[in-house]
VOMINU-719864 format. One record per residue (C-alpha): residue in one letter; residue number from 1; x, y, z. Coordinates in nm, 3 decimals. Each point is the difference from the previous one (the first is absolute). Layout:
N
<site residu="a" num="NUM" east="X" north="Y" up="Z"/>
...
// end
This chain:
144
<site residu="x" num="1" east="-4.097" north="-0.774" up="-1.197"/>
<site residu="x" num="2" east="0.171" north="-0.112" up="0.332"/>
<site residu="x" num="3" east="0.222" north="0.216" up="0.168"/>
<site residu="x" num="4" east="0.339" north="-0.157" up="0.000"/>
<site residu="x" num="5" east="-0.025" north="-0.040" up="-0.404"/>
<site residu="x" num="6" east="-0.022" north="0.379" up="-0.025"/>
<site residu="x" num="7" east="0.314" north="0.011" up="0.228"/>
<site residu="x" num="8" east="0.226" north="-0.254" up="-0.267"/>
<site residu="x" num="9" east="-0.114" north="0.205" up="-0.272"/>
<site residu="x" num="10" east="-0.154" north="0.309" up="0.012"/>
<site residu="x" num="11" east="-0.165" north="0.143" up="-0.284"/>
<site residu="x" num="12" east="0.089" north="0.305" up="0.038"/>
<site residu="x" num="13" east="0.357" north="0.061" up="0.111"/>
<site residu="x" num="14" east="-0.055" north="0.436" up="0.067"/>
<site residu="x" num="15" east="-0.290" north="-0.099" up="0.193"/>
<site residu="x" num="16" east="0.213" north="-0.192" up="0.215"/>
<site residu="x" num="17" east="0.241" north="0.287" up="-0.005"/>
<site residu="x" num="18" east="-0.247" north="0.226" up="0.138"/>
<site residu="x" num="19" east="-0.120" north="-0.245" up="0.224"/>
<site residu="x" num="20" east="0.358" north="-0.030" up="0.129"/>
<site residu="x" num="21" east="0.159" north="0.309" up="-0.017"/>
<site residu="x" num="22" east="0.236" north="-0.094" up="0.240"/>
<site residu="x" num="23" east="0.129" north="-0.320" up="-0.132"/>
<site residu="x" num="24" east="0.030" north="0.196" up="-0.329"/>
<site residu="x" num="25" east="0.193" north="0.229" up="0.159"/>
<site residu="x" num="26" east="0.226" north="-0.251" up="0.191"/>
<site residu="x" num="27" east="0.053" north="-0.239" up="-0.360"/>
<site residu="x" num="28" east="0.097" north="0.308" up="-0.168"/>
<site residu="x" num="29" east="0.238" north="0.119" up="0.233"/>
<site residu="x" num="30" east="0.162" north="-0.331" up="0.042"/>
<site residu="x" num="31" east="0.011" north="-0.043" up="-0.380"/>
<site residu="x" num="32" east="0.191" north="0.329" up="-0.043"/>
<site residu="x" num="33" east="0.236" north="-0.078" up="0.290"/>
<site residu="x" num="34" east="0.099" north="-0.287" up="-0.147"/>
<site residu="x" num="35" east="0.037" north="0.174" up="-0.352"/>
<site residu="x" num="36" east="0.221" north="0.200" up="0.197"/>
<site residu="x" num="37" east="0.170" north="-0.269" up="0.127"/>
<site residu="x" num="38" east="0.024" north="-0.199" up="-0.325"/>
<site residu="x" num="39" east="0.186" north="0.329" up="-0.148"/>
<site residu="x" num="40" east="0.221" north="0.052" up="0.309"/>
<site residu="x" num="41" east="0.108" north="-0.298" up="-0.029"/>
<site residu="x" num="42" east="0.054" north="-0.066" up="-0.385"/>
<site residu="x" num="43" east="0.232" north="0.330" up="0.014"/>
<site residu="x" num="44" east="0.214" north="-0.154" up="0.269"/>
<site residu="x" num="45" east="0.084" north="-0.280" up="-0.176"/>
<site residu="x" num="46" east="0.091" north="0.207" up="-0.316"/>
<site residu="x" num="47" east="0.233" north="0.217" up="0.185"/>
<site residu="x" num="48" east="0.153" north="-0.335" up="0.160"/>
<site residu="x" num="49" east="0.024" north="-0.178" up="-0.321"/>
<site residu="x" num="50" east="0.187" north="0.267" up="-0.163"/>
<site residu="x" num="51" east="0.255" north="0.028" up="0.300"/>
<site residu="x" num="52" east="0.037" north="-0.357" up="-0.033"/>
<site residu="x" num="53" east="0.091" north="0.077" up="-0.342"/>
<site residu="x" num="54" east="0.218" north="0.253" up="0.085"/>
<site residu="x" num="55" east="0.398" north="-0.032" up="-0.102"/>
<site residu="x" num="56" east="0.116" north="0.033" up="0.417"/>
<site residu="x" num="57" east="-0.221" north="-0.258" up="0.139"/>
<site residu="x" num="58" east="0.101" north="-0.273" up="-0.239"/>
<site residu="x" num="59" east="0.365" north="0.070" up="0.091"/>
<site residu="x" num="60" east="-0.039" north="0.008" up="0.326"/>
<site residu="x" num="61" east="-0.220" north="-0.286" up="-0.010"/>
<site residu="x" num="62" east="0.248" north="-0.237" up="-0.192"/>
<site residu="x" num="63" east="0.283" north="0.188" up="0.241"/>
<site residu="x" num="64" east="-0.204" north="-0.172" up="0.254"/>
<site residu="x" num="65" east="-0.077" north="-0.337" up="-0.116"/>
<site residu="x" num="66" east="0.353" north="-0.040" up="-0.096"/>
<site residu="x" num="67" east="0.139" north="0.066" up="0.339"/>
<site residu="x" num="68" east="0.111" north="-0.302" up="0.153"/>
<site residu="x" num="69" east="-0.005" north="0.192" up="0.370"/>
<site residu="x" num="70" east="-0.402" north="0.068" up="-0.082"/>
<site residu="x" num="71" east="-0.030" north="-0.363" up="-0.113"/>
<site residu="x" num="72" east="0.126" north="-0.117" up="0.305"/>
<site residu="x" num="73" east="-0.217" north="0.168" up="0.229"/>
<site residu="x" num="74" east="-0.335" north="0.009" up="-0.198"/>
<site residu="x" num="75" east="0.052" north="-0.333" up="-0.159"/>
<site residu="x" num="76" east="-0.094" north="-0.092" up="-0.364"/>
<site residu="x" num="77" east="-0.195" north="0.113" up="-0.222"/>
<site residu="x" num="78" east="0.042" north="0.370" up="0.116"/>
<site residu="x" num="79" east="-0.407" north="0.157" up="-0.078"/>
<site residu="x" num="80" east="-0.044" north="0.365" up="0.003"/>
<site residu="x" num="81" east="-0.328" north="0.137" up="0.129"/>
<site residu="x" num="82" east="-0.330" north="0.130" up="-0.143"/>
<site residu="x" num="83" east="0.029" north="0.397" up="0.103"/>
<site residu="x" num="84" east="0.304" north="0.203" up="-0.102"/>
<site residu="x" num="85" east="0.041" north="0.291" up="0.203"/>
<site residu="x" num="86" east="0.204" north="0.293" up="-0.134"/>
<site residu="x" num="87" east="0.034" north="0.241" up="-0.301"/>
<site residu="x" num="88" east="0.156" north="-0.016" up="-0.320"/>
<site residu="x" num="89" east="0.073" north="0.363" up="-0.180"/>
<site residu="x" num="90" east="0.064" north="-0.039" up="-0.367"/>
<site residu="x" num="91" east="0.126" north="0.245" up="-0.230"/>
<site residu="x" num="92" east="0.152" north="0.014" up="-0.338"/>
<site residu="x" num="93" east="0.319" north="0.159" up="0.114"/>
<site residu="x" num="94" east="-0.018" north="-0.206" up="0.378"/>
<site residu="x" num="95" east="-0.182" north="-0.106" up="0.257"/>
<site residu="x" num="96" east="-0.012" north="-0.154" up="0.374"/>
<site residu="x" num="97" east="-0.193" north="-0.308" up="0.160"/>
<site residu="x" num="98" east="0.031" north="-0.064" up="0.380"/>
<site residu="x" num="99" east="-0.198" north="-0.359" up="0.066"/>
<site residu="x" num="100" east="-0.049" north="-0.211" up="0.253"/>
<site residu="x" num="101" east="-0.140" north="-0.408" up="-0.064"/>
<site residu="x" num="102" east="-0.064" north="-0.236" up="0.199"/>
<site residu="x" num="103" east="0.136" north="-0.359" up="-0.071"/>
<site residu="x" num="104" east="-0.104" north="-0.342" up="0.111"/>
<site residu="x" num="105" east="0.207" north="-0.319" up="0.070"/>
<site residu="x" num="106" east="-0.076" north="-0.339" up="0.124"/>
<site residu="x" num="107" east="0.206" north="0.102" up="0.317"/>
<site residu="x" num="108" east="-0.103" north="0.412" up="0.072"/>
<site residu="x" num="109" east="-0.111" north="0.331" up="-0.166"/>
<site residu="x" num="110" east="0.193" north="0.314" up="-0.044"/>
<site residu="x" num="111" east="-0.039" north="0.294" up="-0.194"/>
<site residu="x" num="112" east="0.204" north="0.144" up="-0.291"/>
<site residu="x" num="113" east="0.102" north="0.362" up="0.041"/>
<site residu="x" num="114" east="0.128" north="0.159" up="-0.348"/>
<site residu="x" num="115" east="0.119" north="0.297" up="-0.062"/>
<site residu="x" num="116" east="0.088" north="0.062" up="-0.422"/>
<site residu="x" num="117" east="0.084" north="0.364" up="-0.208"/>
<site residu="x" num="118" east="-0.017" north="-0.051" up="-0.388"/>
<site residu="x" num="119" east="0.228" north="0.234" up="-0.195"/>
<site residu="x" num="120" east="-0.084" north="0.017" up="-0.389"/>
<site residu="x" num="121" east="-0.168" north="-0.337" up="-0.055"/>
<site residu="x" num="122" east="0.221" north="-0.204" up="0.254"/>
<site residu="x" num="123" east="-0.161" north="-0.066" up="0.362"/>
<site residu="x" num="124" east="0.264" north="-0.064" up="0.260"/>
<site residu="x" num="125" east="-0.085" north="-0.152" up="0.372"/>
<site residu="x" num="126" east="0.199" north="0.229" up="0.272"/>
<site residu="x" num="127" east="-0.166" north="-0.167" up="0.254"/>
<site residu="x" num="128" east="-0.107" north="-0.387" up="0.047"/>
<site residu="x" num="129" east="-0.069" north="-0.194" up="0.327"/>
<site residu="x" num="130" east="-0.201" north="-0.199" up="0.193"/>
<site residu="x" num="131" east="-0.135" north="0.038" up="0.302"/>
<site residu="x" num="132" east="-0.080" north="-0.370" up="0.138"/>
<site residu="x" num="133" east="-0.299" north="-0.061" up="0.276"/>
<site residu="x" num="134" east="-0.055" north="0.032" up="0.245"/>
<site residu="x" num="135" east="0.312" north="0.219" up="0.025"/>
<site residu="x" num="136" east="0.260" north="-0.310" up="-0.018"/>
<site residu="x" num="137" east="0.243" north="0.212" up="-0.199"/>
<site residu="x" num="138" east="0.037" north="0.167" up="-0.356"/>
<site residu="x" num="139" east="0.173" north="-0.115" up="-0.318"/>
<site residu="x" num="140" east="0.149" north="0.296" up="-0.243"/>
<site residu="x" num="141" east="-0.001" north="-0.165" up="-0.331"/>
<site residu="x" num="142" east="0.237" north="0.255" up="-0.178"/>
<site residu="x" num="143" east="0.279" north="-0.058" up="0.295"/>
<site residu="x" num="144" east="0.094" north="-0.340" up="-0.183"/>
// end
């Protein structure tokens, strides 16, 4: 038996483990970092989703793509961005979100800053505005 067939398939695959204990050790390693990684990641996305989902970032959100000043600067369609930053709190009796999104236009970025307090069921935004970038100015979108 030649040497290079016993490389593309050994016969034995904890021989070659013991053989190479360090390889072992390095493919395991990498395998659990990128478990890690995988779960990291999957969790992230959950906890975006469900702010996405969330009752102040669709308000603001159509607050924003309804503002003619915002559609004028970023251009149309108004995008938001991948990554939410921000919390929501959400109670029965109330609740508090402070976000911040980023948004995308044909002609600039800018990011979303909301600020909402939910009394009972109802969510109300007490703050709304966008900062435009690179610092060209800011757009309040409840001062209409």
């Amino acid at each position: 038996m030649s040497r290079s067939r016993e490389l593309n398939l050994p016969p034995d695959a904890p021989a070659w483990m013991r053989r190479h204990p360090r390889w072992t050790i390095a493919l395991v390693g990498s395998l659990m970092l990128l478990l890690v990684l995988l779960v990291v990641g999957v969790i992230a996305n959950l906890i975006n989703e469900s702010m996405r989902r969330a009752p102040p970032y669709r308000q603001a959100l159509s607050l924003a793509s309804a503002d003619p000043r915002l559609r004028a600067a970023l251009g149309e369609p108004i995008d938001d961005g991948r990554w939410i930053r921000g919390r929501i709190d959400n109670a029965a009796d109330g609740g508090s979100a402070d976000l911040s999104v980023p948004l995308f236009g044909p002609r600039g970025r800018a990011r979303l800053h909301v600020r909402a307090h939910k009394n009972s069921a109802q969510w109300t935004l007490s703050e709304a505005r966008v900062a435009l970038e690179p610092g060209t100015g800011e757009i309040d979108l409840l001062a209409r």
